[in-house]
N, C-alpha and C positions, 0 to 999 in steps of 0.2 A: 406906607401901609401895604398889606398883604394886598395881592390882586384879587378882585371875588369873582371867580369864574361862574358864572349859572350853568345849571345842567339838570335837564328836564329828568325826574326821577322816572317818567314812564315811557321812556327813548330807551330800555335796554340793554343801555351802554356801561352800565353799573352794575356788575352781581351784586345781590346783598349784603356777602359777608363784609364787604369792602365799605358798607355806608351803615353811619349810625341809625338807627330806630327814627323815625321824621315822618309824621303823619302827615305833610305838604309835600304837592307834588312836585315842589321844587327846593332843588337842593343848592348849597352854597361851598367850593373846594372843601371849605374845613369840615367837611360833612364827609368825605372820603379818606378813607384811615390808613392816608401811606404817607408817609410824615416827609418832612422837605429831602432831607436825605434819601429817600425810597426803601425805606426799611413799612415792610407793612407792620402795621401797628397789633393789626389781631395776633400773628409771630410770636412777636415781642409780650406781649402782654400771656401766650401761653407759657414762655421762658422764664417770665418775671411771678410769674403762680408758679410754678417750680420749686423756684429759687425763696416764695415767701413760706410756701410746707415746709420746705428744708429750715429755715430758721425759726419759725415757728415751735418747730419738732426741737430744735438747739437747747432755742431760750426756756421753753418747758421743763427739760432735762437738766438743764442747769440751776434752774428756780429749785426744783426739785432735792437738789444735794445742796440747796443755799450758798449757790456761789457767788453770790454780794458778798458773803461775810466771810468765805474765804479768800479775796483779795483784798480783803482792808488787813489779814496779815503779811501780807507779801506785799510791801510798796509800792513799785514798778509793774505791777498786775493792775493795781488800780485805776491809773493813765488808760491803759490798754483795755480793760473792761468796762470803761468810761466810753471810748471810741465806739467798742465793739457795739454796746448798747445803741449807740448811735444811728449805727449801720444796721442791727436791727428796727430799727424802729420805721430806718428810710423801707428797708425788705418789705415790709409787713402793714403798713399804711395800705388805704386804698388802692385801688387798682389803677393804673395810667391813664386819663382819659386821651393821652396822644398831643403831639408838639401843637399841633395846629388848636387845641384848646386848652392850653397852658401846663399841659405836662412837660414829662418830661424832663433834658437836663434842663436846670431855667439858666445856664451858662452857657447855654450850643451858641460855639460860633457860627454852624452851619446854619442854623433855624434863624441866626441875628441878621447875618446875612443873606438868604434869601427872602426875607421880610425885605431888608435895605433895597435890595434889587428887586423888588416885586416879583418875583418868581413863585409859581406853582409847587416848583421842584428844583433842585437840583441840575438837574436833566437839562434846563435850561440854559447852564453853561456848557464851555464845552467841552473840557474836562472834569474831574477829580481833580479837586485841590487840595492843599495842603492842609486846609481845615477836619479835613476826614481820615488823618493820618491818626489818630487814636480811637476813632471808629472800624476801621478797618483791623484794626490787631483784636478788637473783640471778635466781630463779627468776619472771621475767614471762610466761610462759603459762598462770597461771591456773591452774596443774595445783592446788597446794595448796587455792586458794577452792573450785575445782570438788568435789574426793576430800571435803573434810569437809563440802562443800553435799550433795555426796552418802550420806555415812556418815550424817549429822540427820536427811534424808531417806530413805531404807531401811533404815537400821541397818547394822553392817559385816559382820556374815554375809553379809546379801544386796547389797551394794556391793560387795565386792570377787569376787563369784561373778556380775557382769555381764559 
């Protein structure tokens, strides 16, 4: 089971943007929006509205010139505008509510794993392991190395209240 760290909502130690909307004054880790990897969740979810206009904007444009009905002439288009559909549909769904409240990938090794080990974070080991080897090639700015250098380093009350 996850560890349920308490943390007094009116200590400070938490900006806002970092914790969901919670009318009790006490909050519970999965209430602070930087998911086991140290990816902050707010980021991510500006990234992922992005990416869901831009598809949005696609599949519009494409309904538009009725392209269902021009890959049902072209065989091997179908397959592939079969997937695409797919992958729209993941784009454009609601918004991520974050690992710690069942977004996310529901496949992350890393989120399996530190559930397994009761970890907060990542942070907790003491490297980067090999489970973050295909997070990393998305995400090249460092932001992940940086957030859980910083979580070892000050602890996550006072890391995410910088």
């Amino acid at each position: 089971m996850l560890k349920t760290v308490i943390l007094f909502r009116f200590s400070n130690n938490i900006p806002d943007y970092l914790i969901k909307k919670n009318k009790t004054s006490v909050l519970k880790m999965e209430d602070i929006m930087i998911s086991y990897c140290g990816l902050d969740c707010y980021k991510c979810r500006e990234k992922w509205a992005e990416i869901s206009k831009a598809a949005n904007i696609l599949d519009e444009k494409l309904k538009n010139i009725n392209f269902n009905e021009i890959v049902k002439m072209i065989p091997f288009f179908k397959l592939k505008y079969n997937g695409y559909l797919k992958t729209i549909r993941f784009f454009t769904k609601k918004e991520c509510p974050g690992c710690r409240n069942n977004g996310g990938n529901p496949f992350c090794g890393i989120r399996k794993c530190a559930i397994k080990k009761e970890f907060t974070t990542c942070a907790e080991c003491e490297e980067i392991c090999k489970k973050f080897k295909p997070l990393l090639k998305i995400h090249t700015d460092n932001e992940i190395q940086n957030t859980l250098a910083e979580i070892r380093k000050l602890g996550i009350n006072k890391m995410v209240n910088k």
